[in-house]
LOPA-599322 format. One record per residue (C-alpha): x, y, z. Coordinates in steps of 0.001 Angstrom, whole numbers, plus 500000, padded with zeros to 6 digits. Layout:
[[X,Y,Z]],
...
//
This chain:
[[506968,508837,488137]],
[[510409,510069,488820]],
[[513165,507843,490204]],
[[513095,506541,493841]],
[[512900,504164,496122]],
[[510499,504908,498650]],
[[507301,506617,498841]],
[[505410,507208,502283]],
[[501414,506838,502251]],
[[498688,507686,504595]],
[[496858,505033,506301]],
[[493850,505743,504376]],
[[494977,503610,501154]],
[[495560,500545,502939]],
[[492243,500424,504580]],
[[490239,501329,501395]],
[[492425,498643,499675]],
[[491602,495537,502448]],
[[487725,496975,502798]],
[[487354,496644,498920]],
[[486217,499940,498236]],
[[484521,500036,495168]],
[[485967,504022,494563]],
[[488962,503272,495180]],
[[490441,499562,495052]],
[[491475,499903,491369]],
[[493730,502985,491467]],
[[494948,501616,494909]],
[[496160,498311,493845]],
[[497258,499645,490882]],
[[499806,502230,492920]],
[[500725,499206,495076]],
[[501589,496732,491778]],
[[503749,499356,490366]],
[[505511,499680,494110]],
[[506224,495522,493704]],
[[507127,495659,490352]],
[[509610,498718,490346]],
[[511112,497544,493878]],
[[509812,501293,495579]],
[[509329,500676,499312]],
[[506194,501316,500641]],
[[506392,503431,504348]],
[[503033,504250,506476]],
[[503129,507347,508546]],
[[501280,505302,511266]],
[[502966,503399,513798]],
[[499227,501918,514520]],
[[499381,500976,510627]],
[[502847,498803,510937]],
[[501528,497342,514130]],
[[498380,496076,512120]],
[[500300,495113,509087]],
[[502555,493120,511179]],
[[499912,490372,511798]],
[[498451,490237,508511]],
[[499094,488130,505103]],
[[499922,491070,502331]],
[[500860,488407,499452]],
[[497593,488803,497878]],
[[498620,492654,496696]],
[[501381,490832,494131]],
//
């Protein structure tokens, strides 16, 4: 990847990642480690989505 500091993402990612989908969880937390690792902010294009995340634990993605 190039440098930044922010990437926006769909919805869809986040829901496949906390339903434990088997086609995608790997690649998914794999984007997501990289995100914590290299500091790159993670945006939703869903207000709905920040509402949700709001009132739910996401230390289990580090």
């Amino acid at each position: 990847m190039i440098d930044f500091e922010r990437v926006y993402i769909d919805t869809s990612p986040l829901i496949y990642y906390l339903e434990h989908s088997s086609l995608y969880m790997d690649k998914i937390k794999e984007f997501f480690s990289m995100c914590l690792k290299s500091h790159i902010q993670i945006s939703f294009n869903c207000f709905c989505t920040v509402i949700e995340l709001s009132e739910i634990n996401l230390t289990f993605l580090v």
